[in-house]
C-alpha positions as CSV (number, residue, x, y, z in Angstrom):
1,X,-5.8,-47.2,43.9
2,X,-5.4,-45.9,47.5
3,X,-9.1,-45.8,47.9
4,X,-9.6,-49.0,46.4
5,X,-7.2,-51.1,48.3
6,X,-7.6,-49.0,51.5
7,X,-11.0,-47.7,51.9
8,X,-11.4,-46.6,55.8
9,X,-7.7,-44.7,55.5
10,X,-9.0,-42.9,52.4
11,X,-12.1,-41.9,53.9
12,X,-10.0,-40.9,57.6
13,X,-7.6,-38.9,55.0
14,X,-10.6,-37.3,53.1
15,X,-12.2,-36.3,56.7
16,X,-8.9,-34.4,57.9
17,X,-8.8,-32.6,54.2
18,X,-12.2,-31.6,55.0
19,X,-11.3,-30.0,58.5
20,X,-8.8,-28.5,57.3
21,X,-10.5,-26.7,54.1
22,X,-13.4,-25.2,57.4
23,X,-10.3,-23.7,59.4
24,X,-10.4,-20.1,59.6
25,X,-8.4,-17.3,58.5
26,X,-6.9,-17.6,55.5
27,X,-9.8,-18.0,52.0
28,X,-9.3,-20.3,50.1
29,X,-7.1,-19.4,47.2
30,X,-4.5,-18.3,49.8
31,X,-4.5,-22.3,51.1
32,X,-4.2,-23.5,47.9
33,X,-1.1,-21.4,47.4
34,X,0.3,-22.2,50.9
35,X,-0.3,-25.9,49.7
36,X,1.7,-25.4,46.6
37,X,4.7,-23.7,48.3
38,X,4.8,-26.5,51.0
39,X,4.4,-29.3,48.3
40,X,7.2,-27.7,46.5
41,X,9.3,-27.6,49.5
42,X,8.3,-31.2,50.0
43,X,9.6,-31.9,46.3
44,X,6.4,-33.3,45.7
45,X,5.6,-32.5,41.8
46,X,2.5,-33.9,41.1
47,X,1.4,-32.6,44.6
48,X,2.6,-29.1,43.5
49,X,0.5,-29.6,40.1
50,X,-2.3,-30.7,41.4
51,X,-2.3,-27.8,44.1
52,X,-2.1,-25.6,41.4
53,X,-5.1,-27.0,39.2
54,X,-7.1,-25.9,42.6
55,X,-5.7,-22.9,43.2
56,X,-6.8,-21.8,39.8
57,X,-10.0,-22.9,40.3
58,X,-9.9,-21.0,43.4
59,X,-9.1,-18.0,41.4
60,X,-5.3,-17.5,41.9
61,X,-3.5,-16.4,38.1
62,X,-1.0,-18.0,36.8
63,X,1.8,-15.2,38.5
64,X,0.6,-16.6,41.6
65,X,1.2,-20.4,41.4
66,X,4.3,-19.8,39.4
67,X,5.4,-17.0,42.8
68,X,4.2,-19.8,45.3
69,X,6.7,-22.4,43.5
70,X,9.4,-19.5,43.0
71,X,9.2,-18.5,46.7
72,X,11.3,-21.7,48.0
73,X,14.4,-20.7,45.7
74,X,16.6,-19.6,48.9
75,X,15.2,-22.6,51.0
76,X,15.0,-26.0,48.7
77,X,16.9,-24.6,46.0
78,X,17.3,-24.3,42.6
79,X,16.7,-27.7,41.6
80,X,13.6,-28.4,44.1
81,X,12.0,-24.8,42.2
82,X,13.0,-26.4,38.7
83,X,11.6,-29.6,39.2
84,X,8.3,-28.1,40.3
85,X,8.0,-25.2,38.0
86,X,7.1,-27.5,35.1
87,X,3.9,-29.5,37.1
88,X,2.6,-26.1,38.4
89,X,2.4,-24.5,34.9
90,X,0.6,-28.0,33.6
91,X,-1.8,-27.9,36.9
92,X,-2.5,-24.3,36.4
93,X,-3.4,-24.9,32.4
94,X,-5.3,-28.4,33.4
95,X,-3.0,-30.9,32.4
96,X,-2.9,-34.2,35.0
């Protein structure tokens, strides 16, 4: 829907997604982790689960995307981890 009704912002949004896959230093698994952490810190569950269908596919196991979500216990809580725990495990196993 956001491309459709909002075609030049998509494209803008996809350009910046693109610069930021080509910056250096960290390979790409390790982004897509990073992503899933900040998502879940974010509260963001279907970013979180979608995140984590990519990090798969980047080669990160499941212990990974399920430490990534875990990792934000002691800053966003326990209810920001359980409400994100779920939509990694679905993202990891390819459920959207």
């Amino acid at each position: 829907m956001f491309q459709n009704e909002c075609p030049e912002v998509a494209a803008r949004f996809n350009d910046l997604i693109e610069a930021q896959k080509g910056l250096k230093g960290l390979d790409p698994k390790s982004k897509q982790l990073i992503n899933i952490a900040i998502q879940t810190a974010n509260r963001n569950p279907r970013g979180v689960q979608m995140h984590a269908m990519m990090a798969k596919t980047e080669g990160a196991a499941r212990e990974e995307v399920i430490g990534a979500v875990v990792l934000n216990l002691h800053h966003s809580g326990f209810a920001t981890v359980l409400d994100c725990l779920p939509a990694a495990i679905r993202g990891f196993e390819g459920e959207f």
